[in-house]
DSSP file (Angstrom, degrees, kcal/mol; ACC not computed):
  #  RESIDUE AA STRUCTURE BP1 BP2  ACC     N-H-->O    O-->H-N    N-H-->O    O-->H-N    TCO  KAPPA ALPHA  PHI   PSI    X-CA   Y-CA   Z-CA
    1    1 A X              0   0    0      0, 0.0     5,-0.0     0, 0.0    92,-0.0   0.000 360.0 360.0 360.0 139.9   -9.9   11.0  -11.3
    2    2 A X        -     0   0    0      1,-0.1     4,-0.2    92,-0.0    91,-0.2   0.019 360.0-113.1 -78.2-178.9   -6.3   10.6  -12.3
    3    3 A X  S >  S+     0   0    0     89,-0.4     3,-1.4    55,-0.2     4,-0.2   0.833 106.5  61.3-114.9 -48.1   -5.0    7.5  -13.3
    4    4 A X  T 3  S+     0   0    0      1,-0.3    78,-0.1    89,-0.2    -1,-0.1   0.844  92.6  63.9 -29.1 -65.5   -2.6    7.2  -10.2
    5    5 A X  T >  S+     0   0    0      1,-0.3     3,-0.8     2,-0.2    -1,-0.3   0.447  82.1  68.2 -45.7 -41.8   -5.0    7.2   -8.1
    6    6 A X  T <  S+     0   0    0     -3,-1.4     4,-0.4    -4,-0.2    -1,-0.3   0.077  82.3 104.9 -48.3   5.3   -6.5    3.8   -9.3
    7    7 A X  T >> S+     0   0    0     -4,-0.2     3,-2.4     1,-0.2     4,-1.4   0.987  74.9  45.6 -58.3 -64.9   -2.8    2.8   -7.6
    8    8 A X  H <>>S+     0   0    0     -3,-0.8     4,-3.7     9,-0.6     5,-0.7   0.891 102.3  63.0 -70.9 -30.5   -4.3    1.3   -4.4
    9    9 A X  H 345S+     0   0    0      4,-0.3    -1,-0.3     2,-0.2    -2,-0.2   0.712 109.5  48.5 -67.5  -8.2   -7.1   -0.8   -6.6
   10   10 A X  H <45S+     0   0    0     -3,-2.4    -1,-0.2     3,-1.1    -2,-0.2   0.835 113.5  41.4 -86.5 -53.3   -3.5   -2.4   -8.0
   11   11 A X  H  <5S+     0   0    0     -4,-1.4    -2,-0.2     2,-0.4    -3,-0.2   0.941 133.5  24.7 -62.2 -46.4   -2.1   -3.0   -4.4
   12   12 A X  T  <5       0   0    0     -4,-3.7    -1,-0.3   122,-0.5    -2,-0.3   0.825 360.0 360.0 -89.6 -54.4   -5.4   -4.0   -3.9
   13   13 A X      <       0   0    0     -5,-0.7    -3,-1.1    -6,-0.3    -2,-0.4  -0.055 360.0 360.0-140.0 360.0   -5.5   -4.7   -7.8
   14        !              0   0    0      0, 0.0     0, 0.0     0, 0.0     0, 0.0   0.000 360.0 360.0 360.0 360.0    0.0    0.0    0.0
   15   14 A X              0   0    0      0, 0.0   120,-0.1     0, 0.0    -7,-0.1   0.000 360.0 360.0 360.0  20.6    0.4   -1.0   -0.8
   16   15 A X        +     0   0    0    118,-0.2    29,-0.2     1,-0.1   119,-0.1   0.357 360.0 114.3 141.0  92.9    0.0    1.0   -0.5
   17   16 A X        +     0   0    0    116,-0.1    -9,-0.6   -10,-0.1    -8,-0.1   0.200  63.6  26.9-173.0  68.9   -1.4    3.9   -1.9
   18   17 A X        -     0   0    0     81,-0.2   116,-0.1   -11,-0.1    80,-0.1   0.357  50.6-179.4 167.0   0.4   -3.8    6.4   -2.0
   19   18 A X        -     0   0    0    114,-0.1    60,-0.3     1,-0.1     2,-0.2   0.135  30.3-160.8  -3.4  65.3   -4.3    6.2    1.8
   20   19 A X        -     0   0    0      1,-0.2   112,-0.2    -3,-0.1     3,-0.1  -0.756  44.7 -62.9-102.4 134.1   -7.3    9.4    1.3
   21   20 A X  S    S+     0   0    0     -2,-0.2    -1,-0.2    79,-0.2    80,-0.1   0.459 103.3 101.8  25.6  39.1   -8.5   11.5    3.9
   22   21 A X        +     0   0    0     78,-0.1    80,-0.3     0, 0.0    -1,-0.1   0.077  26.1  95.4 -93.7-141.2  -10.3    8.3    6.1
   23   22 A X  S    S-     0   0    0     78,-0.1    80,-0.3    -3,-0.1   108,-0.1   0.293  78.9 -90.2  52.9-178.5   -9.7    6.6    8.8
   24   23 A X        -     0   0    0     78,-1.4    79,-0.2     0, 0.0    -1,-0.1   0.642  46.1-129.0-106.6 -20.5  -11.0    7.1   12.7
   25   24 A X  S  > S+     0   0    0     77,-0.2     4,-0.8     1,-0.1     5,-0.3   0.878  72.2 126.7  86.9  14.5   -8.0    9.4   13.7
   26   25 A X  H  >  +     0   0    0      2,-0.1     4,-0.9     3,-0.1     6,-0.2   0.819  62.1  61.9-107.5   3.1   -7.5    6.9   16.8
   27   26 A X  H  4>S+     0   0    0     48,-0.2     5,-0.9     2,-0.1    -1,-0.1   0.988 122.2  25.4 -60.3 -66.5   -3.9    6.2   16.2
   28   27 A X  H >45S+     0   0    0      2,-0.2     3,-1.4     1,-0.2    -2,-0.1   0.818 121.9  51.0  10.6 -77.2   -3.5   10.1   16.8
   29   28 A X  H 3<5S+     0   0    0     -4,-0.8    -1,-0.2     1,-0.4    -2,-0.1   0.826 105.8  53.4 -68.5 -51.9   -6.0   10.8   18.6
   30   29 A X  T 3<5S-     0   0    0     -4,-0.9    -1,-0.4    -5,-0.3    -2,-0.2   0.606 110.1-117.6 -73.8 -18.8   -5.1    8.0   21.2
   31   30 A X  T < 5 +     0   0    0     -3,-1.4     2,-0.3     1,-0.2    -3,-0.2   0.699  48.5 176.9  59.9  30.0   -1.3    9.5   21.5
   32   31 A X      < -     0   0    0     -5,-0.9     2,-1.1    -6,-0.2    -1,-0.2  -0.310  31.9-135.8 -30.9  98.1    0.7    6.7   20.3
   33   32 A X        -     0   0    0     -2,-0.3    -1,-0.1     1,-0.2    -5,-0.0  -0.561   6.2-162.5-126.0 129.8    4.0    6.5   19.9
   34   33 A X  S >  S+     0   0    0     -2,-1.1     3,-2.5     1,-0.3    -1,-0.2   0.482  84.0  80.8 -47.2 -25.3    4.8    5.0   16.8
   35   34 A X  T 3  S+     0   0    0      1,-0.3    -1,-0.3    -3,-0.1    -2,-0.1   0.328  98.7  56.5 -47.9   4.9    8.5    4.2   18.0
   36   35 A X  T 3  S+     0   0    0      3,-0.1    -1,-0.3    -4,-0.1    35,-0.2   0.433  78.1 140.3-119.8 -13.0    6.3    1.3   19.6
   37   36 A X    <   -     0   0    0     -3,-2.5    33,-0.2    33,-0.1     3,-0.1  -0.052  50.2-139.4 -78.3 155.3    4.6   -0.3   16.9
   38   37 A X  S    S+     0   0    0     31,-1.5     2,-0.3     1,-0.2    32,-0.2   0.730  91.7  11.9 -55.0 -44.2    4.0   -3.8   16.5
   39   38 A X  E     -A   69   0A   0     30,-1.2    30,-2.6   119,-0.1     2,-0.4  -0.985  66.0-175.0-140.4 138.9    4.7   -4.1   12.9
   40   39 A X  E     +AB  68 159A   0    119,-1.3   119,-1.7    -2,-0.3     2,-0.5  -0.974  20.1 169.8-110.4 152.0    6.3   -1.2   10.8
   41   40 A X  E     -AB  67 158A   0     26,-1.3    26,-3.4    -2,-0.4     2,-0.4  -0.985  18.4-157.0-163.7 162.7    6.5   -1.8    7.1
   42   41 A X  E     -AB  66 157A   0    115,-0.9   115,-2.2    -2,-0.5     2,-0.2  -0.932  10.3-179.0-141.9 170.6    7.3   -0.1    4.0
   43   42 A X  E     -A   65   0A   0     22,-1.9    22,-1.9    -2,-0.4     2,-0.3  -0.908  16.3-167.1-160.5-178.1    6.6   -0.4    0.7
   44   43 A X  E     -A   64   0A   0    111,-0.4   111,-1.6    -2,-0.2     2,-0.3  -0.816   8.7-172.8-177.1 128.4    7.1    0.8   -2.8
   45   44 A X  E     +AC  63 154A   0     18,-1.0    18,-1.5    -2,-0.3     2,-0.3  -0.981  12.1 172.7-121.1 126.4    5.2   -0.1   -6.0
   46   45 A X  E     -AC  62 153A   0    107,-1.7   107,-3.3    -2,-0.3     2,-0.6  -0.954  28.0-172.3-138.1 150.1    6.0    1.0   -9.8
   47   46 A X  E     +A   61   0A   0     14,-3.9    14,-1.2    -2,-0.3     3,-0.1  -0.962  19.3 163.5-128.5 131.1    5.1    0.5  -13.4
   48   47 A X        +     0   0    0     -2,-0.6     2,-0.9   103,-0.4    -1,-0.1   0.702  48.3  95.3-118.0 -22.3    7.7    2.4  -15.3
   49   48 A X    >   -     0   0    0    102,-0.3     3,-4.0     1,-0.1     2,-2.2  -0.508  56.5-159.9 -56.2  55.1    6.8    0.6  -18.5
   50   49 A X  T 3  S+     0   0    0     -2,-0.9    -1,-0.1     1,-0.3    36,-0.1   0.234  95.8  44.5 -25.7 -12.9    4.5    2.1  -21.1
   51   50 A X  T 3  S+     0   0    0     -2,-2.2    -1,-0.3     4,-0.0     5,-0.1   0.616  91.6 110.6-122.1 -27.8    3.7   -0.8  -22.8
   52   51 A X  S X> S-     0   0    0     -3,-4.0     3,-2.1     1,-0.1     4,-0.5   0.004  75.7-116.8 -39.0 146.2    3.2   -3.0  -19.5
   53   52 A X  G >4 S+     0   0    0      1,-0.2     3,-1.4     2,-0.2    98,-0.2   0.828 114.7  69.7 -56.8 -32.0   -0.4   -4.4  -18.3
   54   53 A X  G 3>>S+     0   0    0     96,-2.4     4,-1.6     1,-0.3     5,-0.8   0.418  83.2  64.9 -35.0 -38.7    0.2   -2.3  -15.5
   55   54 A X  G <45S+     0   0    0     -3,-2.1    -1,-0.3    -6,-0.2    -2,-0.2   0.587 103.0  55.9 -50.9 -34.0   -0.1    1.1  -17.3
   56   55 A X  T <<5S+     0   0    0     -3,-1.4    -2,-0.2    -4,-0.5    -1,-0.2   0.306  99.2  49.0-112.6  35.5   -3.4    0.2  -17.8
   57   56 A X  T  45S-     0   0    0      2,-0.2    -2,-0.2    93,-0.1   -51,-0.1   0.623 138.9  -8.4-111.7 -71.4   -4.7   -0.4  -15.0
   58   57 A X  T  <5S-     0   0    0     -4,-1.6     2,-0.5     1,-0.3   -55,-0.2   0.438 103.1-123.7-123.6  -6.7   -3.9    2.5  -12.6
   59   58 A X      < -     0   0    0     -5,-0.8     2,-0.3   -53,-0.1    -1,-0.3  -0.690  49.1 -17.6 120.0-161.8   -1.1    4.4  -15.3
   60   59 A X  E    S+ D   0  84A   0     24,-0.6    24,-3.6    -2,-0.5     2,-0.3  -0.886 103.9  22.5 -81.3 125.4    2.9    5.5  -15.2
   61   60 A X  E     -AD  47  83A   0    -14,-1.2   -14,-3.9    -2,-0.3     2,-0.3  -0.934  67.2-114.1 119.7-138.1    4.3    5.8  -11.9
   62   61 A X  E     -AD  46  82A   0     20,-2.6    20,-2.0    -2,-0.3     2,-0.3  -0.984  10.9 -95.5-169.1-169.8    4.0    4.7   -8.3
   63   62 A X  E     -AD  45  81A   0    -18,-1.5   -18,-1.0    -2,-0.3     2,-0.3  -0.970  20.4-173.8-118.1 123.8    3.5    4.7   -4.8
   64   63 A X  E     +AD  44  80A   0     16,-2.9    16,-1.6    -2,-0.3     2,-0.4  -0.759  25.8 138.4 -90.5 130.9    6.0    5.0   -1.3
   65   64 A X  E     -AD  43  79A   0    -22,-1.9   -22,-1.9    -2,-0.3     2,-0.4  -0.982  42.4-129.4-169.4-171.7    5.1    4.6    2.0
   66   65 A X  E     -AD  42  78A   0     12,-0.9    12,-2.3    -2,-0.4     2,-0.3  -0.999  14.7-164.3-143.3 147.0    5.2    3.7    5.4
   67   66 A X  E     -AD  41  77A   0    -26,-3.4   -26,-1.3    -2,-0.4     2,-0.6  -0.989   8.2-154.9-124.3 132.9    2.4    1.9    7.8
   68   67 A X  E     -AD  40  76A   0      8,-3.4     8,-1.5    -2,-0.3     2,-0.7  -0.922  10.9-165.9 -98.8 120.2    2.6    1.8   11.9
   69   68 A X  E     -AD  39  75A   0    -30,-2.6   -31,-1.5    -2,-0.6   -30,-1.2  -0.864   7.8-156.0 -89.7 107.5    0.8   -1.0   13.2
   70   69 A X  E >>  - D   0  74A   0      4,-1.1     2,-3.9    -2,-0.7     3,-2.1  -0.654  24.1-118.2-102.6 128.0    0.3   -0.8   16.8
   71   70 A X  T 34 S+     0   0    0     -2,-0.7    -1,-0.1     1,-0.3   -34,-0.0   0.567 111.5  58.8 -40.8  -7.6   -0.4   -3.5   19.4
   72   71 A X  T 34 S-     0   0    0     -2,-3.9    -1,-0.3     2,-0.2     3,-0.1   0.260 121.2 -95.9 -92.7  14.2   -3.6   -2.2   20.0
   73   72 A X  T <4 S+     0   0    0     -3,-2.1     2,-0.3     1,-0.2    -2,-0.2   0.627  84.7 107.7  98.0   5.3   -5.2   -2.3   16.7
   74   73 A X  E  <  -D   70   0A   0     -4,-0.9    -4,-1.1    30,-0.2     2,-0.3  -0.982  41.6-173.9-133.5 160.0   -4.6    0.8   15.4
   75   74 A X  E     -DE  69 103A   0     28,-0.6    28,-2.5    -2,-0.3     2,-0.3  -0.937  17.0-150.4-142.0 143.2   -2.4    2.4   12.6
   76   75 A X  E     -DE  68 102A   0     -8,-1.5    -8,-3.4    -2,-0.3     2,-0.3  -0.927  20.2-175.9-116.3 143.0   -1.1    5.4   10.7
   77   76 A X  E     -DE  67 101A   0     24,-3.1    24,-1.3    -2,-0.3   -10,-0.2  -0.849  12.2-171.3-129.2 146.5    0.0    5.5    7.2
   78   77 A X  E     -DE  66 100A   0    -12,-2.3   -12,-0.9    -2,-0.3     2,-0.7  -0.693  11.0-178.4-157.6 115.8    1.4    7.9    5.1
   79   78 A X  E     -DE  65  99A   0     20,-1.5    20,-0.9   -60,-0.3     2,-0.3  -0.798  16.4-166.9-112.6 120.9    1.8    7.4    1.4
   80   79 A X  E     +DE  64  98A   0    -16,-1.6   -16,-2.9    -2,-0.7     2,-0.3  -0.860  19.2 173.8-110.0 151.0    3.3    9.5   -1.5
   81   80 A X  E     -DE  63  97A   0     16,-1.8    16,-1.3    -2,-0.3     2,-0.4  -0.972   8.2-168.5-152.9 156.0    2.4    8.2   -5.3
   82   81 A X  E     -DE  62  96A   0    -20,-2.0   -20,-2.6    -2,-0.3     2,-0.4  -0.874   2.2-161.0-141.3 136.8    3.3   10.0   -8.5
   83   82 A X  E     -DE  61  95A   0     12,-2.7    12,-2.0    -2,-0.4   -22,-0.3  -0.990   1.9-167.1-149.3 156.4    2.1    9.4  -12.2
   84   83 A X  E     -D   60   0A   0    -24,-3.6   -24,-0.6    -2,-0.4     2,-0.2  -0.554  15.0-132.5-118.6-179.1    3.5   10.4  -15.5
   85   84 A X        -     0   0    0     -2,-0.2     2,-0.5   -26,-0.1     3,-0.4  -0.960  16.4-119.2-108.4 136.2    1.9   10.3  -19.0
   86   85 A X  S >  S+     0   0    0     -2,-0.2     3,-0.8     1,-0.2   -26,-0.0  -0.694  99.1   6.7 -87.6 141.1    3.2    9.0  -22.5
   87   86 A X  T 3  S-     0   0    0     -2,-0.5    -1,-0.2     1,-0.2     0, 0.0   0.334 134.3 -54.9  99.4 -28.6    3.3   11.8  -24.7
   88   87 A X  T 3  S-     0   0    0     -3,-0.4    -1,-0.2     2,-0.1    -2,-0.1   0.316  80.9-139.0 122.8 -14.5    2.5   14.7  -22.7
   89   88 A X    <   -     0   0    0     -3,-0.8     2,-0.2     4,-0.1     3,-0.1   0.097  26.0 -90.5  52.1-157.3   -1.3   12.8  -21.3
   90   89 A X    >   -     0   0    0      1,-0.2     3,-1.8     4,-0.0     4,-0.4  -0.682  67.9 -44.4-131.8 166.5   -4.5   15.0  -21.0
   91   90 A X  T 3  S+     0   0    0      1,-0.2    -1,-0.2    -2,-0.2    -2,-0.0  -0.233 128.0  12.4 -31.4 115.9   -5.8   17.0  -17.6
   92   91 A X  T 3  S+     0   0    0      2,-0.1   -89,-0.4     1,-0.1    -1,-0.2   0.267  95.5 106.9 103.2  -9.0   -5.5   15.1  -14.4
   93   92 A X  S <  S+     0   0    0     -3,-1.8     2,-0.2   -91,-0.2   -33,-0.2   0.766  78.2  35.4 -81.0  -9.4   -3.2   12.1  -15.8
   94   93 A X  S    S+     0   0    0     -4,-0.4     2,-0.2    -6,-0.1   -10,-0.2  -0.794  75.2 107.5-132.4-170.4    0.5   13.0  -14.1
   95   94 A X  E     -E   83   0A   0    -12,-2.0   -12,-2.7    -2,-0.2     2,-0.3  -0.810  54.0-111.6 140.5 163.8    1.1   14.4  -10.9
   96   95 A X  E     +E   82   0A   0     -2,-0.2   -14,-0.3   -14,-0.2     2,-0.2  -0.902  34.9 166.0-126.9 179.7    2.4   13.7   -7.1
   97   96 A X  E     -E   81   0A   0    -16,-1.3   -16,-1.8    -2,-0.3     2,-0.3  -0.935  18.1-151.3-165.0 173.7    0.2   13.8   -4.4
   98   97 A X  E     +E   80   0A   0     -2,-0.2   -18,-0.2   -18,-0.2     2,-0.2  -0.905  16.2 170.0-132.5 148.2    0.4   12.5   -0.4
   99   98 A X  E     -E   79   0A   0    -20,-0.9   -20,-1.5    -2,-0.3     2,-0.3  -0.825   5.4-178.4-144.4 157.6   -2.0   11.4    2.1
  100   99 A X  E     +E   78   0A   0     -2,-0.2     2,-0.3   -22,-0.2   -22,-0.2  -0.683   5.0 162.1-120.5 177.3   -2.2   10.0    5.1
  101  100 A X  E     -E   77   0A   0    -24,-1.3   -24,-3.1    -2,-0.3     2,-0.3  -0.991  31.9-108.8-176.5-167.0   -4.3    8.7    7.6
  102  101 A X  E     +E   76   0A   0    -80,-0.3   -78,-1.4    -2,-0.3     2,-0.2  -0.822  44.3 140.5-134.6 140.3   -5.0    6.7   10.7
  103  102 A X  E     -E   75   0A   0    -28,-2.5   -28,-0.6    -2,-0.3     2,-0.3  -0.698  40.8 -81.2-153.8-154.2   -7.0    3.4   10.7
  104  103 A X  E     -G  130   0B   0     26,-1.1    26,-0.9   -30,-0.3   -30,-0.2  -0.774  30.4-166.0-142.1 110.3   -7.2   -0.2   12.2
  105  104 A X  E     +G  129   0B   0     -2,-0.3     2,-0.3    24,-0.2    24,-0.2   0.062   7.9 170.9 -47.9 152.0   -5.5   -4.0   11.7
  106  105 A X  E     -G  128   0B   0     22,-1.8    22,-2.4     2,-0.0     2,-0.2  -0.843  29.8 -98.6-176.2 160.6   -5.8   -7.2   12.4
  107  106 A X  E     -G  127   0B   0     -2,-0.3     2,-0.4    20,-0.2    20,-0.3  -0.517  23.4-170.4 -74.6 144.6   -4.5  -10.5   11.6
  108  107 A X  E     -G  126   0B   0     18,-2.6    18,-1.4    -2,-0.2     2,-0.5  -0.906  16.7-143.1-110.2 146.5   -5.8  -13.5    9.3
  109  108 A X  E     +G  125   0B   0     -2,-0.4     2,-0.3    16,-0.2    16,-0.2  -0.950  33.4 163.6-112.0 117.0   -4.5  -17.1    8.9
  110  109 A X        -     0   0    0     14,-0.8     4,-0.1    -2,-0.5    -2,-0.1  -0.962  40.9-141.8-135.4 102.9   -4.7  -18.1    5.3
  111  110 A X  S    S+     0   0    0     -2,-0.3     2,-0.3     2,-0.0    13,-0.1   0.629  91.5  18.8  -3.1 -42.0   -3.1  -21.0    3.4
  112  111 A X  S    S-     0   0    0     12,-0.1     2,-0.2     8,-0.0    -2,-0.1  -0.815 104.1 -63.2-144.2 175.6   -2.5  -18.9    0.5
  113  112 A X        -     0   0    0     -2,-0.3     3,-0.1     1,-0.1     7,-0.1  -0.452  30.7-142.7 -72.7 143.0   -2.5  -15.4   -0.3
  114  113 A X  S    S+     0   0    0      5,-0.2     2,-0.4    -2,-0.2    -1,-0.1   0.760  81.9  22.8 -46.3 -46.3   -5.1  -13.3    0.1
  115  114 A X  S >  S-     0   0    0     22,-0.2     3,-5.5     3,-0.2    -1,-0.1  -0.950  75.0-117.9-143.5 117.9   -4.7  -11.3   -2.5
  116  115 A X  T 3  S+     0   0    0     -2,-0.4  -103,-0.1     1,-0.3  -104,-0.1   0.781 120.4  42.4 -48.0   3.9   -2.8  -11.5   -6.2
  117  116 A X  T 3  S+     0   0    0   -105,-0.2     2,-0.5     1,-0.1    -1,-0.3   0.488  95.7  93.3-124.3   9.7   -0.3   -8.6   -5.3
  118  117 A X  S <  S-     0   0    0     -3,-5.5    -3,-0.2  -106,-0.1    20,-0.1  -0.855  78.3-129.1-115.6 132.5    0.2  -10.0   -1.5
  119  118 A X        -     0   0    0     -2,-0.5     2,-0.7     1,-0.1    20,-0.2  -0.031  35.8 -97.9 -64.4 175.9    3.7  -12.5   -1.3
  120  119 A X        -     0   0    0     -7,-0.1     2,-0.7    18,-0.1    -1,-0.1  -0.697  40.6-132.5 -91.0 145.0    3.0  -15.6    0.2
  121  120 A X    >   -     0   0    0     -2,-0.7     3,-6.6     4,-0.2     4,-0.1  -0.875  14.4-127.5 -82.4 107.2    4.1  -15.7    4.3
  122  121 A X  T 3  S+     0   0    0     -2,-0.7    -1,-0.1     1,-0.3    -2,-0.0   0.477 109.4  39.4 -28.0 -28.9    6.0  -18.5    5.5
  123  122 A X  T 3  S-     0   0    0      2,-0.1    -1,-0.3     0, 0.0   -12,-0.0   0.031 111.9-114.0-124.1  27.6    4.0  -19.3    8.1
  124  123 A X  S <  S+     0   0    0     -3,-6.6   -14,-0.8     1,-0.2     2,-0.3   0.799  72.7 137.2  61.3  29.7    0.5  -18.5    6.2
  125  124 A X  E     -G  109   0B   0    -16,-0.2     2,-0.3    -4,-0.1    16,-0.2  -0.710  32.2-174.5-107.5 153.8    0.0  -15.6    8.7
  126  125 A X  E     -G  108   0B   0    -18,-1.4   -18,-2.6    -2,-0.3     2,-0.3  -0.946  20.8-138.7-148.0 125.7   -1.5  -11.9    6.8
  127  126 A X  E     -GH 107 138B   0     11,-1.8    11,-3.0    -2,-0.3     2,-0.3  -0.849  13.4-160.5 -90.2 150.9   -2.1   -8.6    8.1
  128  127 A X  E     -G  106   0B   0    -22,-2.4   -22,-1.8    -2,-0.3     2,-0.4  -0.854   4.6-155.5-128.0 137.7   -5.4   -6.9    6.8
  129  128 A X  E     -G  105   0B   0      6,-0.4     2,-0.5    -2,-0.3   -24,-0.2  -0.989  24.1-134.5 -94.8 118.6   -5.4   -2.7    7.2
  130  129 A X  E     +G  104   0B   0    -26,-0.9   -26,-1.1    -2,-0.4     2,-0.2  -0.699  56.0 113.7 -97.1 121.3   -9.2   -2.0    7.4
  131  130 A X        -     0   0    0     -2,-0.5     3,-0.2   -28,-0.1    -2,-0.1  -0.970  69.3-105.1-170.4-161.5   -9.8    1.0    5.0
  132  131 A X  S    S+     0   0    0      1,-0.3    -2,-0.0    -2,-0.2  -113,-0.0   0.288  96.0  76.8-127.2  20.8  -11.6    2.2    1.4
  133  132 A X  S    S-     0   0    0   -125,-0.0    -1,-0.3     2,-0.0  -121,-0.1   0.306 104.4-108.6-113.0  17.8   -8.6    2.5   -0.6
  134  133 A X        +     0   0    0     -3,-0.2     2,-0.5     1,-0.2  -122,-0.5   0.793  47.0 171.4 114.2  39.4   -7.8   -0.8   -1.5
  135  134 A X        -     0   0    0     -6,-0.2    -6,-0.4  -124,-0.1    -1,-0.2  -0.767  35.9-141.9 -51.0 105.0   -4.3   -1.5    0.8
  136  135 A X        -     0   0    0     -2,-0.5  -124,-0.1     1,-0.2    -9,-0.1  -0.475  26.7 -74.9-109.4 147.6   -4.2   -5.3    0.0
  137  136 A X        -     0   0    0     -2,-0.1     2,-0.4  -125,-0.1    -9,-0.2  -0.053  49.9-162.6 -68.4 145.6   -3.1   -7.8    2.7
  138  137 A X  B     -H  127   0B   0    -11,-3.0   -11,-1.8    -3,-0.1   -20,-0.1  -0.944  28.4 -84.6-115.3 120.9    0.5   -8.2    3.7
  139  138 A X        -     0   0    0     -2,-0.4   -13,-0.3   -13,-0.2     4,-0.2  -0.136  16.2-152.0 -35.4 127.8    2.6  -10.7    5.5
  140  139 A X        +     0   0    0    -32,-0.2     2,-0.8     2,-0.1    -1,-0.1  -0.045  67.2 110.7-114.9  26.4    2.7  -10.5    9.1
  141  140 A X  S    S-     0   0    0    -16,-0.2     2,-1.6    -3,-0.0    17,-0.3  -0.859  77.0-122.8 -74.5  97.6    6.4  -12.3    8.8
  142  141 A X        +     0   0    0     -2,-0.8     2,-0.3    15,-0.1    -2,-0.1  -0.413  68.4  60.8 -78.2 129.4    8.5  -10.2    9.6
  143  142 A X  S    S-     0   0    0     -2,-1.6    15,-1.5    -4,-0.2     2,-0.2  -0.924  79.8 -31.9-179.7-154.0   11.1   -9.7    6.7
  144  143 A X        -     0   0    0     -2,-0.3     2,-0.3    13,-0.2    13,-0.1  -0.516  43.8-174.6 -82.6 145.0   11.9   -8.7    2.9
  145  144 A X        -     0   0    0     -2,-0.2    11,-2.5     2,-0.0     2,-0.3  -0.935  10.5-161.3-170.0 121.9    9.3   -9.2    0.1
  146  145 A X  E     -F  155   0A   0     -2,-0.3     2,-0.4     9,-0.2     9,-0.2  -0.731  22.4-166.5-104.4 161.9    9.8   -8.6   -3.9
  147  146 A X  E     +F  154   0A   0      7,-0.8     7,-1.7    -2,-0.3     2,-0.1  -0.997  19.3 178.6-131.0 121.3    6.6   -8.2   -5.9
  148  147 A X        +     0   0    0     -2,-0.4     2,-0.4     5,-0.2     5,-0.2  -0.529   7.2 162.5-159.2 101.4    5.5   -8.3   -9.3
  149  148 A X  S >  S-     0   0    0      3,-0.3     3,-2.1    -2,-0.1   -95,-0.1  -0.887  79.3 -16.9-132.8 114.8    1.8   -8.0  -11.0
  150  149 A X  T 3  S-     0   0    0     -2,-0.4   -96,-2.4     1,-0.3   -95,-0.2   0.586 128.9 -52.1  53.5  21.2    1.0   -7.1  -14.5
  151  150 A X  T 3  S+     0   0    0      1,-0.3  -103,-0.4   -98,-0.2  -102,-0.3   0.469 107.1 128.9  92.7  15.8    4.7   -5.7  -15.0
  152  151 A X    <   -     0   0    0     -3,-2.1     2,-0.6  -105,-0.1    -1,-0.3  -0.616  49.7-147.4 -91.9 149.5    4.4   -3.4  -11.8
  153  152 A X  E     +C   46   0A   0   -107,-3.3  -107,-1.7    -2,-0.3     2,-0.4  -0.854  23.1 164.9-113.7 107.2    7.3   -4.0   -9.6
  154  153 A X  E     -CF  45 147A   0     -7,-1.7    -7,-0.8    -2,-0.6     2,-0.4  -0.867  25.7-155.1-123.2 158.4    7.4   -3.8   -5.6
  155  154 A X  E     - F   0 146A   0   -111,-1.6     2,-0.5    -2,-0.4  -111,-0.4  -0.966   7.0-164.1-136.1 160.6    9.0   -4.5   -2.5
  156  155 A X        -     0   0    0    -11,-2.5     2,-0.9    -2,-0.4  -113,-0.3  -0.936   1.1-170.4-121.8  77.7    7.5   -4.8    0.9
  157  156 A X  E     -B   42   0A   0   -115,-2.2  -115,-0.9    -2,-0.5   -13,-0.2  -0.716   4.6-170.5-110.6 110.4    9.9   -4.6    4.3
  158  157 A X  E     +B   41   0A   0    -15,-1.5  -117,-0.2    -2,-0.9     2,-0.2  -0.518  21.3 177.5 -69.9 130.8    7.6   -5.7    7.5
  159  158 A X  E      B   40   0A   0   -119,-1.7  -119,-1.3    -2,-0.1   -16,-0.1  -0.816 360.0 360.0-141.9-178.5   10.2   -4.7   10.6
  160  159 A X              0   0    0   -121,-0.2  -119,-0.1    -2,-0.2    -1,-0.1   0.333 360.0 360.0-106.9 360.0    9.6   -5.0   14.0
């Protein structure tokens, strides 16, 4: 498995590796995403070889976008990239995309959920239920900078 790929276990430990899951009822259901509840984008990088961040999921990042839609369900699509220092071994740089289609809901939590999710003013969190590790987000809408183990990201929740 490439080292990128270990991306979302960062977001987790945004948004990344969104692979081949979900239930396909965002799609399926004929949604249109020009409707959604929450749109949000996001962007995480470690561009630093020597950062803690490199060794957890490598050199690069991840981009994306999620559509939340008032009826609970959501589509994602994420592209995430890794380099190597040196020239790496088999499977360590690369780009890749994937998307997919899943389901949300809200929490109310005092604190953040999660060490990579900024805190929300009004202690509100959105959760995207899937099995690559999308780590909970503020359900605020607005701007959000990020920064874990020397990775850098930012977060924009829109209506």
């Amino acid at each position: 498995m490439r080292k990128v790929l270990r991306l979302p276990v960062l977001i987790a430990v945004v948004v990344v590796a969104f692979a081949a899951l979900g239930s396909g009822t965002a799609a399926a259901g004929g949604s249109d995403y020009s409707h959604a509840q929450y749109q949000v984008t996001f962007s995480l990088n470690c561009g630093n070889p020597t950062a803690p961040c490199q060794n957890v999921f490598g050199l690069g990042g991840a981009w994306g976008w999620i559509a939340l839609l008032p009826n609970g369900t959501a589509n994602a699509q994420v592209t995430e990239c890794g380099h190597t220092v040196g020239g790496g071994g088999p499977g360590q740089q690369g780009a890749g995309h994937i998307a997919f289609d899943s389901t949300w809901q809200t929490i109310s939590s005092p604190v953040p959920p999660s060490p990579v999710t900024p805190t929300d003013p009004n202690g509100e969190y959105i959760i995207v239920d899937n099995n690559v590790g999308i780590p909970p987000f503020p359900a605020t809408y607005g701007h959000y900078s990020i920064r874990f183990l020397g990775a850098t990201g930012e977060i924009t929740i829109a209506p």
